[in-house]
C-alpha positions, 0 to 999 in steps of 0.5 A: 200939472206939466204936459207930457207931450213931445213932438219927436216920441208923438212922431215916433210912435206914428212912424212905428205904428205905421209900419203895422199898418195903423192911422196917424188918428189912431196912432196919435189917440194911442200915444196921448192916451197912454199920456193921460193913463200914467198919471195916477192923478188922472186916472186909475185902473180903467177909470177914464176913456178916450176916442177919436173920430176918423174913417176905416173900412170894412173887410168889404173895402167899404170906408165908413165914418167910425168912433174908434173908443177905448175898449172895456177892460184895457188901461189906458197906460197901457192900451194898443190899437186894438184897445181902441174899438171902431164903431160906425159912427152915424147909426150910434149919432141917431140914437140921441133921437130917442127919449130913452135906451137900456144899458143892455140895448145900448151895448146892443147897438154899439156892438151890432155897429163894430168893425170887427165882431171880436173886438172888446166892448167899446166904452160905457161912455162911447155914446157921450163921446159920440155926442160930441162933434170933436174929433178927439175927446178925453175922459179922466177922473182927475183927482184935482177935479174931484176934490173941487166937485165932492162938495156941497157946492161943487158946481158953483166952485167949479164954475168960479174956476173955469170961468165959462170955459167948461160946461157943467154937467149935473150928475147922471149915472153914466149910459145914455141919459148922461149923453144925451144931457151933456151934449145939450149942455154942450149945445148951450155954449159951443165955444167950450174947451170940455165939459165938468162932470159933477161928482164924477169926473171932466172931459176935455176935446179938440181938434187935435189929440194934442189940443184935447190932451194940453186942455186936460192938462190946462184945466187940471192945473186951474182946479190944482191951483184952487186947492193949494188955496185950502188950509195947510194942515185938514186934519187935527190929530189924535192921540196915539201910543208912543209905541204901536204893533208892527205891520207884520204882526196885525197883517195877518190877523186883519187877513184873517178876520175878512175870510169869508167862511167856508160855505159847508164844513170841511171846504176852504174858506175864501181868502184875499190878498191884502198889501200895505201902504203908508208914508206922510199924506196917509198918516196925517189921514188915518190919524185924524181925530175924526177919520170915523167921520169923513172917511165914511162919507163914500168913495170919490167918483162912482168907478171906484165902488165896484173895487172898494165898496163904498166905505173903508174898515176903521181899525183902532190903532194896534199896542204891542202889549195889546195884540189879544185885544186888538184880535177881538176888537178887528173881528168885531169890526169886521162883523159890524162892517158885514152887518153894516153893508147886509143892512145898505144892500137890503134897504137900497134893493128894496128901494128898486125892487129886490131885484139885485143880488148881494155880493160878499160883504168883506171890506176892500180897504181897512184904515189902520191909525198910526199905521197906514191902510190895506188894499185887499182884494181876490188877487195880489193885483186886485189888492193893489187896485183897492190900495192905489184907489184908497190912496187916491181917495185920502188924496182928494178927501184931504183937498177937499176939505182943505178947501171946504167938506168933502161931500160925496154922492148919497148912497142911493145913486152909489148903490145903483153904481155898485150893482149896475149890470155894465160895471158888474160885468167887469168883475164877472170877467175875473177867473177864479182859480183853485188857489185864487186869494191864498199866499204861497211862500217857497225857499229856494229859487233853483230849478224845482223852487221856481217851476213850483212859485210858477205852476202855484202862481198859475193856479191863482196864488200870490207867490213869494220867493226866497233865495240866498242869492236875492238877485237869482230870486228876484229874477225868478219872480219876475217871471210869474210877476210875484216877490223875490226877497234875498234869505238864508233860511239858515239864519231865523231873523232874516226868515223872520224878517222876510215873513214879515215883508211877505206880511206887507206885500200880501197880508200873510201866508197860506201855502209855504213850500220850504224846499231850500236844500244843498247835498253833502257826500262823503262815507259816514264814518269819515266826514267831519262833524263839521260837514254833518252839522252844516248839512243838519242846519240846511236840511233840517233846521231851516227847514223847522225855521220856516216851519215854525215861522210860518205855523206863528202867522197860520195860526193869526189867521185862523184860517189853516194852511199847509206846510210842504217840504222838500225831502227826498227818496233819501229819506227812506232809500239812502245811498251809498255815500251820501250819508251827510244829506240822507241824514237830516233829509229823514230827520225832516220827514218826521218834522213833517209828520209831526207838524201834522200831528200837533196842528191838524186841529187847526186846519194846517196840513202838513205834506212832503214830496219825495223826488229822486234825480232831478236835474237842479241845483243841487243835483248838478252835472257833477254830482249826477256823475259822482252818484252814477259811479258810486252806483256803477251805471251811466250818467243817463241809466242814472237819471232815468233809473226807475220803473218807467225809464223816464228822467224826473223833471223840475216841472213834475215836482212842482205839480206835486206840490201844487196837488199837496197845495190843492189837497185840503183832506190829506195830512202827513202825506209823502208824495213820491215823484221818482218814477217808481223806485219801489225800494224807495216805497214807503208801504 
């Protein structure tokens, strides 16, 4: 491991960070916690924490002596100044006098002590830093570290390696005992660079924040040093298929299988996100003969459970010929594993008491042989912090037993982490939203397509765009931070194609809104059959393209959908020349109706929105002055030409979509957005 520091950016950020009126001690502990925060070897996800101690003041002018600490919920990748909580130091030092003291206690004090009430918690571990005379003090879950702790012998390897330079600190869940024990192992030997966590992680400090980051640096080199003594290959392989199901086709099927069910008939169930992930290191893992064996030993560092349970889902590994199979076989898994985790919470909480209660029993990671593995979460981020840990755990569990056994903590100390109040809040601070843990697909990224993936990603969705033009929907992605893929919905491989991606980033599709459309005019009896058809592919065949597309993985899942399309006032209130577009516009509001009738027994609706005169793409400057004069009024009598005087917005269409997206008991619905054309009416 190489150290990042530079002396000109360390410079840098202090001279910027002054001009905002922050300390050089607060500036510098922002700069190499952000150092330690991206490298994913060192920490992952708000694992780690860092702080500094220095003196501020008061809103009094009072100065006092404070422990400015990393802040529960911000990542240290990313973390400002006001990540960093001050709290007075001295009244935190007194409490190492008492002989014990409740977490919530502890979260008491530390924030009766904050200079600034509305600042986040501070660090569940800002007590051990505390402890701690250094004026810096660094905290990570290295991955190297780890690898040398989960053994049987942990303790005795780390001591070879660090050779009296570390004090070795036996387990203890974090919270005040763990503080109080490291600094009394620290007070055995003062002269030591940091401090090894056993089965957890490693401390480092110094007088600098340049000297406490180096040291990390330093003793993460020494323990990745003693693992390249391990063997070259950990894992001997298993037998596998020449030929294995693609990611796209079991995607789905997994998805739905860890739905939790709906809690009474007619209500959603509840769906996660899942994203993919393989390459070399993950397949020499979950192609192991004996992944049954230590990839359910349990996670790396105790952090990591509340994100991805103690243990990952095993599949076995997929045959294309074999897909019914493998469908029975993943709900039995999945089952078993419910069954498995319902049987782990009751024993351990009656072991303390009863007192906990249950959270879901759907799995976070599930390990694919001959594929790879998913991250699966509530969210499209939740799901990519479940697949970064698992990713980080196949990285530790095969150094460790390169070098020796992988060897955990025993359930019971897990358990506590898991259903421990401080990490439970973490999770209780996440919002959910009406379509949390459902995928949305949307064709086209003009106007009315990306103010509908933002208003959909803003109810919770994960969101993926498409567009003929893959650099428009990649830009439009960007601002609700979802997927822009480049497709001619014209073209049914690159839609097949793109679902299939969609499939790996996000595990499948529940909410598609295929709304790609472009308009012909012309009098009917005088366009060119050629106009007609490319009008009928655009308008009505991709829209049964993606339809069908989407009804195939729907189906995988079992866990319903809706189908939403973009048609028109046309559909049903032509206009005069505008016959090549109105055409295939009715053709596919019947599509819609009928995808309504042939799968509302599988729980898919099927819905359209019919806007009128909205400024897009498609309804350009020059076209709204080509429809205005074939109607002989003005440009702006045109646009707002309904019962409400009022222009139809991109933005109004999307919160139809999102409402049809919402409106679980409503089926071969058209929502007219047009502000009231009664000759557009459909009853």
């Amino acid at each position: 491991m190489q150290s990042r520091w530079n002396d000109i950016s360390a410079l840098d950020a202090v001279e910027a960070y002054a001009e905002k009126g922050v300390s050089e001690d607060i500036a510098l502990r922002v700069y190499t916690t952000r150092l330690l925060g991206r490298d994913p070897l060192l920490v992952l996800h708000g694992g780690g924490n860092t702080s500094v101690k220095t003196r501020a003041k008061d809103d009094l002018g009072q100065e006092h002596e404070v422990i400015a600490v990393k802040g529960s919920g911000w990542d240290m990748a990313e973390i400002e100044p006001q990540g960093m909580p001050e709290v007075k130091l001295e009244p935190l030092q007194r409490l190492r006098a008492l002989s014990a003291l409740s977490d919530e206690a502890m979260v008491n004090v530390q924030r009766l002590n904050l200079l600034d009430a509305s600042a986040p918690n501070p660090s569940v571990e800002t007590l051990l830093h505390a402890f701690l005379p250094h004026k810096f003090v660094d905290h990570t879950h290295a991955a190297a570290v780890l690898s040398l702790l989960d053994q049987p012998d942990g303790e005795a390897l780390a001591r070879e390696v660090y050779d009296g330079r570390m004090g070795i600190v036996p387990y203890i869940a974090p919270g005040f005992g763990l503080a109080k024990v490291a600094a009394e192992v620290f007070e055995q030997d003062e002269n030591v660079e940091g401090l090894i966590l056993h089965k957890h992680g490693i401390f480092t400090f110094g007088a600098t924040a340049r000297e406490a980051y180096e040291r990390m640096v330093e003793m993460v080199s020494l323990a990745e040093s003693r693992l390249r003594q391990g063997r070259p290959i950990v894992f001997q392989a298993r037998a596998l298929a020449d030929e294995l199901a693609e990611v796209a086709e079991i995607a789905p099927i997994v998805r739905g299988a860890v739905a939790l069910p709906a809690d009474k008939p007619g209500e959603e169930p509840t769906r996660f996100v899942m994203t993919f992930r393989t390459g070399p290191e993950i397949l020499a893992y979950v192609n192991g003969a004996e992944l049954s064996d230590y990839s359910q030993r349990g996670v790396v560092t105790p952090d990591h459970i509340i994100r991805t349970k103690n243990t990952p889902l095993v599949l076995s590994p997929p045959e294309p010929g074999a897909l019914a199979d493998f469908v029975r076989h993943v709900k039995e898994a999945v089952a078993d594993f419910a069954a498995r985790y319902d049987s782990y919470f009751g024993r351990e909480n009656d072991r303390v008491g009863g007192i906990k209660s249950k959270l879901d029993s759907a799995p976070r990671v599930v390990l694919v042989p001959g594929l790879g593995l998913f991250g699966i979460g509530r969210s499209a981020k939740d799901a990519d912090i479940a697949a970064d840990l698992a990713e980080n755990t196949v990285r530790v569990v095969t150094d460790a037993e390169g070098i020796g056994r992988y060897e955990p903590l025993p359930e019971s100390d897990l358990f506590a982490l898991e259903y421990w109040s401080l990490e439970q809040a973490k999770l209780k601070g996440a919002v959910v939203k009406p379509l949390t843990g459902q995928v949305a697909f949307i064709t086209g990224a003009g106007a009315i397509g990306t103010a509908t993936a933002k208003a959909l990603a803003a109810e919770g969705a994960a969101v993926a765009i498409v567009d003929i033009d893959g650099e428009r929907a990649r830009k439009a992605a960007k601002t609700f931070k979802g997927l822009g893929l480049k497709c001619d919905v014209t073209k049914p491989d690159e839609v097949a194609d793109v679902f299939a991606k969609v499939c790996e980033r996000f595990g499948g599709v529940d909410i598609v809104v295929s709304n790609a459309g472009a308009a012909w005019q012309g009098r009917i009896g005088e366009v060119s059959d050629e106009l007609l058809r490319q009008s009928f592919e655009l308008n009505f065949f991709a829209h049964q393209t993606v339809a069908k597309e989407a009804v195939r993985i729907m189906l995988k899942q079992g866990t319903g959908g809706a189908l939403l399309f973009n048609l028109s006032k046309q559909a049903v209130n032509p206009g005069a020349n505008f016959g090549p577009y109105g055409l295939p516009k009715a053709a596919a509001m019947l599509l819609m109706r009928q995808y309504a009738l042939d799968y509302g027994k599988d729980g898919i609706r099927s819905n359209g929105v019919n806007a009128d005169r909205v400024r897009s793409g498609l309804l350009t400057d020059a076209m709204i002055a080509d429809r205005a004069k074939a109607r002989g009024v003005s440009e702006g009598e045109y646009m707002s030409g309904n019962l409400l005087g009022r222009e139809v917005l991109a933005e109004d269409v999307a919160q139809a979509f999102v409402a049809l997206a919402k409106a679980r008991k409503t089926t071969g619905h058209i929502e007219a957005v047009d502000g009231g054309n009664i000759a557009a009416a459909l009853r």
